[in-house]
FIZAGU-942779 format. One line per 3 residues: their letters; for each residue z, x, y of N, C-alpha, C. Coordinates in pm, 1 decimal, m for minus. Example, Ala and Ser with C-alpha at 12.3 -4.5 7.8 and 13.67 -1.06 7.14 Angstrom:
<rs>
AS> 780.0,1319.0,m569.0,780.0,1230.0,m450.0,780.0,1320.0,m330.0  708.0,1285.0,m225.0,714.0,1367.0,m106.0,787.0,1290.0,3.0
</rs>
This chain:
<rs>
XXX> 2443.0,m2545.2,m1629.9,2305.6,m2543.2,m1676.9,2215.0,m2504.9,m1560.5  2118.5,m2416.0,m1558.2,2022.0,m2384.5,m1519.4,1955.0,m2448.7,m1463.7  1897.6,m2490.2,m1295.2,1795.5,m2602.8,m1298.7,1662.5,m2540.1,m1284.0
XXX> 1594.8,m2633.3,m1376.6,1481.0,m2563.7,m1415.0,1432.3,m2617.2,m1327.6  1256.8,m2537.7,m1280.8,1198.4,m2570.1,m1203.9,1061.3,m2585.5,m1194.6  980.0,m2637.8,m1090.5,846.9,m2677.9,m1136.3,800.2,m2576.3,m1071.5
XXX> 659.8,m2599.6,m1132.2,553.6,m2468.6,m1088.3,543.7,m2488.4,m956.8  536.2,m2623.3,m854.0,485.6,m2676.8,m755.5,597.6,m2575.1,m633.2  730.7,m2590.4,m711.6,871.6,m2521.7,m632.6,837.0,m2386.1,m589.3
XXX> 702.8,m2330.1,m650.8,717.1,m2203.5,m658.3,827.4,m2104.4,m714.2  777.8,m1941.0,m685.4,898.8,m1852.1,m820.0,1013.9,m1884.3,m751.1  1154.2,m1868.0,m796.5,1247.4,m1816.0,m747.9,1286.8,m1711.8,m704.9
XXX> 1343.3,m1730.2,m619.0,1388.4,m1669.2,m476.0,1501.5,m1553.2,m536.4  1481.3,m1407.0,m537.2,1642.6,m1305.5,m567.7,1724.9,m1377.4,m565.9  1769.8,m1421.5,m463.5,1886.6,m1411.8,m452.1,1907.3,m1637.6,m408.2
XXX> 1841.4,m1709.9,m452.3,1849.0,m1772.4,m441.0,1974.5,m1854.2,m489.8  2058.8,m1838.2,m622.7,2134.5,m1918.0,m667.9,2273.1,m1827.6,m664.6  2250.7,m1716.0,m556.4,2380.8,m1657.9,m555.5,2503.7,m1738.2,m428.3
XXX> 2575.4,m1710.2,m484.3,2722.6,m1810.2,m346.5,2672.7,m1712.5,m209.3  2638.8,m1771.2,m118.0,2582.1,m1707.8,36.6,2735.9,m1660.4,101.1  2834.6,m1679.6,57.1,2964.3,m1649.1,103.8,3032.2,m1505.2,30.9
XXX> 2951.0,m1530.3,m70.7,3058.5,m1376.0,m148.3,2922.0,m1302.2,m196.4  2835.2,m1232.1,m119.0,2706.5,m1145.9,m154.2,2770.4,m1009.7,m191.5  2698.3,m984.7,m300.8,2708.4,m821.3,m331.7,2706.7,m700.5,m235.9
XXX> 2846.3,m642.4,m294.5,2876.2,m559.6,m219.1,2770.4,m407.3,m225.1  2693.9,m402.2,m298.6,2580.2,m307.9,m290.6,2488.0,m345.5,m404.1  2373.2,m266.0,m380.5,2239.9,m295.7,m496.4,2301.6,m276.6,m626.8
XXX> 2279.6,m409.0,m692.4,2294.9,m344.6,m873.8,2423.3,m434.6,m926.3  2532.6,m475.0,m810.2,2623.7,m533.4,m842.2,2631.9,m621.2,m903.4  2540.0,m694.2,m907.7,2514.8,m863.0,m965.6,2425.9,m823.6,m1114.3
XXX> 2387.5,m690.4,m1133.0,2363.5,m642.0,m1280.0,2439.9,m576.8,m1374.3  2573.7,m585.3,m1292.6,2694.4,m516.2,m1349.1,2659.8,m357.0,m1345.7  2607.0,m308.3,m1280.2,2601.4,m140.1,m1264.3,2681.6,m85.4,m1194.0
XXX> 2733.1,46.5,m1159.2,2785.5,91.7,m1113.2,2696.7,137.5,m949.7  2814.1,171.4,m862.7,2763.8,199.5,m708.3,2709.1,330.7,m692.3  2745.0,407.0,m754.2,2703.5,531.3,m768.0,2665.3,647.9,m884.8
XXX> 2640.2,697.2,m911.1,2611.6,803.3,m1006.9,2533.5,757.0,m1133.1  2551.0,839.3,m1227.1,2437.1,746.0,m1331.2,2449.3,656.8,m1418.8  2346.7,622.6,m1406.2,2327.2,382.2,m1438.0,2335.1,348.7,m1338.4
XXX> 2371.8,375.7,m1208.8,2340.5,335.6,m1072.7,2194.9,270.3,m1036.5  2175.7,274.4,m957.3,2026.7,165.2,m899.3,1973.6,301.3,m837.5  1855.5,358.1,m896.4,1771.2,465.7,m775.8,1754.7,381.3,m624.9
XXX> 1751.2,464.2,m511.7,1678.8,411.5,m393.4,1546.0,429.3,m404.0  1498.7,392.9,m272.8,1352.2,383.4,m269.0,1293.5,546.0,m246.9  1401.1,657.2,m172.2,1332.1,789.4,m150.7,1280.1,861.4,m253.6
XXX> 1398.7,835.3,m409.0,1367.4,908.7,m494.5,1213.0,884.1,m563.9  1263.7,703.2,m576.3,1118.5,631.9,m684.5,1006.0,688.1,m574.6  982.8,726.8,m407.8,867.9,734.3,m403.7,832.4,889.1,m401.8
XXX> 904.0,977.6,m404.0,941.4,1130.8,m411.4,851.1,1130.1,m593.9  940.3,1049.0,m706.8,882.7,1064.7,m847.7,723.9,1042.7,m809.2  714.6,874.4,m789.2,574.7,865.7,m717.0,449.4,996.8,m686.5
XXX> 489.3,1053.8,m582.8,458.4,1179.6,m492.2,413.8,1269.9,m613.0  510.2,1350.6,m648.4,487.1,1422.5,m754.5,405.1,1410.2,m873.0  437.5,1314.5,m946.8,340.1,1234.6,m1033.8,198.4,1256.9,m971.4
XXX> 173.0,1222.9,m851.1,58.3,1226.8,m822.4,31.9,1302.2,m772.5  68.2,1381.5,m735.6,15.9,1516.9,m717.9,m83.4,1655.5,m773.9  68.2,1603.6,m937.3,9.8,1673.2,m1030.6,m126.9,1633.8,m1115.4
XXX> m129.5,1486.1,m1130.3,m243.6,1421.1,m1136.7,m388.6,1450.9,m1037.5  m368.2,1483.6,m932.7,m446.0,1499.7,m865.2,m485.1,1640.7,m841.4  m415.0,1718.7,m919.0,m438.2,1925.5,m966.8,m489.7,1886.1,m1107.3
XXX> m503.9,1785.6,m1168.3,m585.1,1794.0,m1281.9,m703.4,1746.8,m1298.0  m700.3,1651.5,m1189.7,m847.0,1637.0,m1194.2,m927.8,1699.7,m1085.1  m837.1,1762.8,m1023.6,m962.6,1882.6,m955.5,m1015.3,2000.1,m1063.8
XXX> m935.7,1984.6,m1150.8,m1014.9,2108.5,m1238.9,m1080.9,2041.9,m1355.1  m1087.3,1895.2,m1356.6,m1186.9,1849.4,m1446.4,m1309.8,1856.3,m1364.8  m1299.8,1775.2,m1258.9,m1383.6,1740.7,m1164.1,m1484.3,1867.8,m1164.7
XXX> m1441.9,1965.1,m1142.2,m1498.7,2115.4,m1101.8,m1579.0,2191.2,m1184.5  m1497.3,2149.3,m1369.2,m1589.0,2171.9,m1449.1,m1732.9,2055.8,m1501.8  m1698.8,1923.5,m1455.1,m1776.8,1853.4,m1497.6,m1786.5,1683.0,m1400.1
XXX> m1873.2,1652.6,m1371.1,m1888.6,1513.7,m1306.4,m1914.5,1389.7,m1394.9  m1889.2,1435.9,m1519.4,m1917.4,1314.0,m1640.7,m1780.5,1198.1,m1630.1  m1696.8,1236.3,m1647.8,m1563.2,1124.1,m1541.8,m1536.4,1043.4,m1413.9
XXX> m1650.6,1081.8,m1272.8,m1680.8,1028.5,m1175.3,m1598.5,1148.0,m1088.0  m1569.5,1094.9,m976.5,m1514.6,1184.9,m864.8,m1412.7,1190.8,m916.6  m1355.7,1290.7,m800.0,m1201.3,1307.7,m753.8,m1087.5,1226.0,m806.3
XXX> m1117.7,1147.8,m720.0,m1046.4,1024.4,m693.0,m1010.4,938.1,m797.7  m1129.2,907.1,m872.9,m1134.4,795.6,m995.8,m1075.9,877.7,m1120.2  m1123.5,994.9,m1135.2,m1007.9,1082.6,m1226.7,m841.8,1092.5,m1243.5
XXX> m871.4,1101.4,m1104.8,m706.7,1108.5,m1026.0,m576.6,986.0,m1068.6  m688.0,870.0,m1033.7,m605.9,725.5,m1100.7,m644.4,710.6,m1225.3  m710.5,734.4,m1296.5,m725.4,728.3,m1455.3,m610.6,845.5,m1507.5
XXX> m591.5,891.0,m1473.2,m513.1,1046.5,m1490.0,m338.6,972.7,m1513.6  m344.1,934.1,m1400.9,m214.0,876.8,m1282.9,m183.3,764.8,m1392.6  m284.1,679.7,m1459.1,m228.5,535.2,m1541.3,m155.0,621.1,m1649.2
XXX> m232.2,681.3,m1721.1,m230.9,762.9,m1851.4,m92.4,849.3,m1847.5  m54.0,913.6,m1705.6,36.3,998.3,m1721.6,143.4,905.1,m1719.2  171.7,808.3,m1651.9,286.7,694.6,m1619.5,287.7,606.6,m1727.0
XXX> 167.9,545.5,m1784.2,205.3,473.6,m1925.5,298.4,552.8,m2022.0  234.3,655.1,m2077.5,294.5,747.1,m2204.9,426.3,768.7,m2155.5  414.9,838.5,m2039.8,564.7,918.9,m2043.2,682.1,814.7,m2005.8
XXX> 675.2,689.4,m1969.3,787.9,606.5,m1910.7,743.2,492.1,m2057.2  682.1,533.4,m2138.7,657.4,467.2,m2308.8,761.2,579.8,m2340.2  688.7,652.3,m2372.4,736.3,740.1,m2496.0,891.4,803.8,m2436.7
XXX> 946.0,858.0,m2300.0,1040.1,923.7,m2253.2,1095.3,827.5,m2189.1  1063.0,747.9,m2113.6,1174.2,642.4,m2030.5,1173.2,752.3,m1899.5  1058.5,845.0,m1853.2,1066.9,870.3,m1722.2,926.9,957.1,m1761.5
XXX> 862.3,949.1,m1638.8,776.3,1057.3,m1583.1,829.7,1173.2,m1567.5  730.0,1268.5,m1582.7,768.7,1439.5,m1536.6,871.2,1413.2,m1383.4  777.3,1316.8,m1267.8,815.6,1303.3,m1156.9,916.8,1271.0,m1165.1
XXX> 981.6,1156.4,m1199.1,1112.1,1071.6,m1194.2,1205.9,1185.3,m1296.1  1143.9,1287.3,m1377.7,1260.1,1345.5,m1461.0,1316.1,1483.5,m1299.0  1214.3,1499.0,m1211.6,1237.2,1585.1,m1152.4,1380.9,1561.6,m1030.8
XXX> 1312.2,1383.9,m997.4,1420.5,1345.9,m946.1,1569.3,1318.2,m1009.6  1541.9,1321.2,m1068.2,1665.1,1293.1,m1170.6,1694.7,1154.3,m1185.6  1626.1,1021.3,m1202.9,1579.4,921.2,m1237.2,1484.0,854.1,m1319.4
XXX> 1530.4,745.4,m1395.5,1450.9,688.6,m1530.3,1446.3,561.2,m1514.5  1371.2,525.1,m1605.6,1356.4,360.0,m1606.6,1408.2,319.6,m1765.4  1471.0,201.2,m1714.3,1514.8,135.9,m1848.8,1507.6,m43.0,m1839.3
XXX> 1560.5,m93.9,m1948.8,1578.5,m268.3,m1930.9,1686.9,m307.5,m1930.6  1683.4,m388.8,m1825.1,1778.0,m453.3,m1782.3,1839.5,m558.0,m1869.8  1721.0,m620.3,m1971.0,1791.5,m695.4,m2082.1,1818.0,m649.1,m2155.7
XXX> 1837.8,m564.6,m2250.3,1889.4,m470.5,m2328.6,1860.4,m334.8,m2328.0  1935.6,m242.1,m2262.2,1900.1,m108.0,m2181.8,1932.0,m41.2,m2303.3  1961.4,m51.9,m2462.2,1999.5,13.3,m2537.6,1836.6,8.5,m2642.3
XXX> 1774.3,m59.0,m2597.2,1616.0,m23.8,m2659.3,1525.9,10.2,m2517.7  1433.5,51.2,m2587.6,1343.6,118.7,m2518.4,1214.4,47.2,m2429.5  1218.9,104.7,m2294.0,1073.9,4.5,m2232.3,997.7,m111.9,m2303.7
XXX> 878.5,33.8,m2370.2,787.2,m53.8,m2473.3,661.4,m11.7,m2387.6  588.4,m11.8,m2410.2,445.2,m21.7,m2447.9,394.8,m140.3,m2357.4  403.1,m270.5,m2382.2,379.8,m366.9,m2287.6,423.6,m369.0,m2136.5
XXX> 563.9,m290.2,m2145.8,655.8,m339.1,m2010.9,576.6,m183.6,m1939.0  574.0,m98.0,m2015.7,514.0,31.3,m1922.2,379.0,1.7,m1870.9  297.8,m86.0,m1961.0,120.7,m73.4,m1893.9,154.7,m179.8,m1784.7
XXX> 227.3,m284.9,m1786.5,250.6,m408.8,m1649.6,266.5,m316.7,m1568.5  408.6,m224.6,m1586.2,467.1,m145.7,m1446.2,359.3,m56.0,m1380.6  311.0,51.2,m1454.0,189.2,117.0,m1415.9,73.0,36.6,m1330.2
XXX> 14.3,m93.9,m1415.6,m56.2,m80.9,m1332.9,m67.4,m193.4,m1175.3  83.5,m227.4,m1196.5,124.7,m294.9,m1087.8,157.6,m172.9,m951.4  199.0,m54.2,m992.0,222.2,68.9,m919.4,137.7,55.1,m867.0
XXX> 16.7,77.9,m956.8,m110.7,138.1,m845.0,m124.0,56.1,m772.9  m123.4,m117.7,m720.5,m163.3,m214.7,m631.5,m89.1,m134.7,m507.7  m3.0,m38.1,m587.6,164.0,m5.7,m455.1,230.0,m98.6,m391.5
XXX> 186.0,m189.9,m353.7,221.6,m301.1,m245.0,365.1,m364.4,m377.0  371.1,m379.4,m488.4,506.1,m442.4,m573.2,561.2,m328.4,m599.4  602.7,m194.3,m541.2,725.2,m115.2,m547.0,759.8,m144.6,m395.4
XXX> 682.6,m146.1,m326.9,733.2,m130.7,m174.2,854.5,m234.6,m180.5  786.4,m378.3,m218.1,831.1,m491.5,m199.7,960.9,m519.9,m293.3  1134.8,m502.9,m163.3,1256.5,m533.2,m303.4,1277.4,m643.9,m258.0
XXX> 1424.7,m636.5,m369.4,1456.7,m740.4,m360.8,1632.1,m713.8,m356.1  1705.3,m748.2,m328.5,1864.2,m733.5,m291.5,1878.7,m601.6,m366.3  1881.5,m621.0,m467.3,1900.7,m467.1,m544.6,1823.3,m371.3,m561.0
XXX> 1706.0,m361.3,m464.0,1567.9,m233.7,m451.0,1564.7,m221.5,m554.1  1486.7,m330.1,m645.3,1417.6,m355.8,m761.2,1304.9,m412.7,m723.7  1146.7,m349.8,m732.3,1044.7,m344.4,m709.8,976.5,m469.1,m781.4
XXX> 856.6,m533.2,m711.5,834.1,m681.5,m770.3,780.6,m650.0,m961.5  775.9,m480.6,m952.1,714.3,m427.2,m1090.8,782.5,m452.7,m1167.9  929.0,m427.6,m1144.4,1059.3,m434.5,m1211.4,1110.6,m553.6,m1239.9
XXX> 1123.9,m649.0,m1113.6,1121.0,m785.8,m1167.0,1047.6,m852.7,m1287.7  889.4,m810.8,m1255.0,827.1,m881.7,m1324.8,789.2,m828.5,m1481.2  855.9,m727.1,m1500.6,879.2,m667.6,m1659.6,1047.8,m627.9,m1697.6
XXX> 1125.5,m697.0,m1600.0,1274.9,m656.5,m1655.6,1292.3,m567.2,m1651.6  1301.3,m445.3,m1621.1,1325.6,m333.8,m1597.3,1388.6,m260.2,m1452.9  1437.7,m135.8,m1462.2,1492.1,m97.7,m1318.2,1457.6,52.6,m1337.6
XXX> 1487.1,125.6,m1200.2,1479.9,236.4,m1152.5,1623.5,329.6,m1200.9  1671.2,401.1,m1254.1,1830.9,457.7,m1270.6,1898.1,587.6,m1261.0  1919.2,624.0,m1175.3,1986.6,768.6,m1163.3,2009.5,770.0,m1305.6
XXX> 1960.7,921.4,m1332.1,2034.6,999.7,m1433.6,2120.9,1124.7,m1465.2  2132.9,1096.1,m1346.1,2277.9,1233.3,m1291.5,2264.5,1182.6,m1190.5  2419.8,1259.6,m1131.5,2502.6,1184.6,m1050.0,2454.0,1273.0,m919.5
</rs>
């Protein structure tokens, strides 16, 4: 049985109730994934490469809003309104961004990876992204505090 815990204990710890003698032999192991190829665990170069891109292109679209019109605000504020909108829908509706499809990586759930994100788990992840500071931050299996905190992971989709 599980020991449950008080709020006072604070969250639990990754890797807290694992045996300190027999640790996983790589990221993902203790989710039953494979070490390599796809269903594997993305690293951190790709998710911030998807990242990159994503915003990039976000940020070529609102220079040409911007240019035709200042009714949206600057640059900038376009740019992240742009950036929520493009990362909600497409990791809703596709299970990856343009970016992450470029890398060849998707997101799925870890509690049942045979349904889809959702709608709820994509607007948490998004707009925990933008803080940036909960992708930086892993955890044994470079699963981002975003990922933790909506069940979800990062996943090669070719090998």
């Amino acid at each position: 049985m599980a020991n449950k815990r008080s709020w006072l204990e604070g969250p639990e710890l990754p890797a807290e109730n694992e045996d300190p003698t027999n640790p996983s032999a790589y990221p993902g192991e203790g989710l039953g994934l494979p070490r390599t190829g796809p269903g594997s665990l993305a690293t951190l170069t790709p998710r911030m490469g998807a990242l990159l891109i994503d915003w990039l292109v976000c940020f070529g679209m609102a220079m040409m809003i911007t240019a035709a019109t200042d009714a949206f605000g600057d640059n900038a504020t376009v740019t992240l309104v742009l950036f929520i909108f493009w990362r909600l829908f497409s990791v809703w509706l596709f299970a990856q961004s343009p970016g992450h499809s470029v890398m060849g990586i998707g997101v799925a759930r870890i509690d049942d990876p045979t349904q889809r994100v959702g709608f709820i788990r994509s607007l948490a992840r998004v707009l925990l992204v933008v803080f940036l500071l909960p992708p930086i931050i892993q955890d044994r299996d470079g699963r981002g505090m975003h990922d933790r905190a909506t069940n979800t992971a990062v996943f090669r989709t070719r090998g």
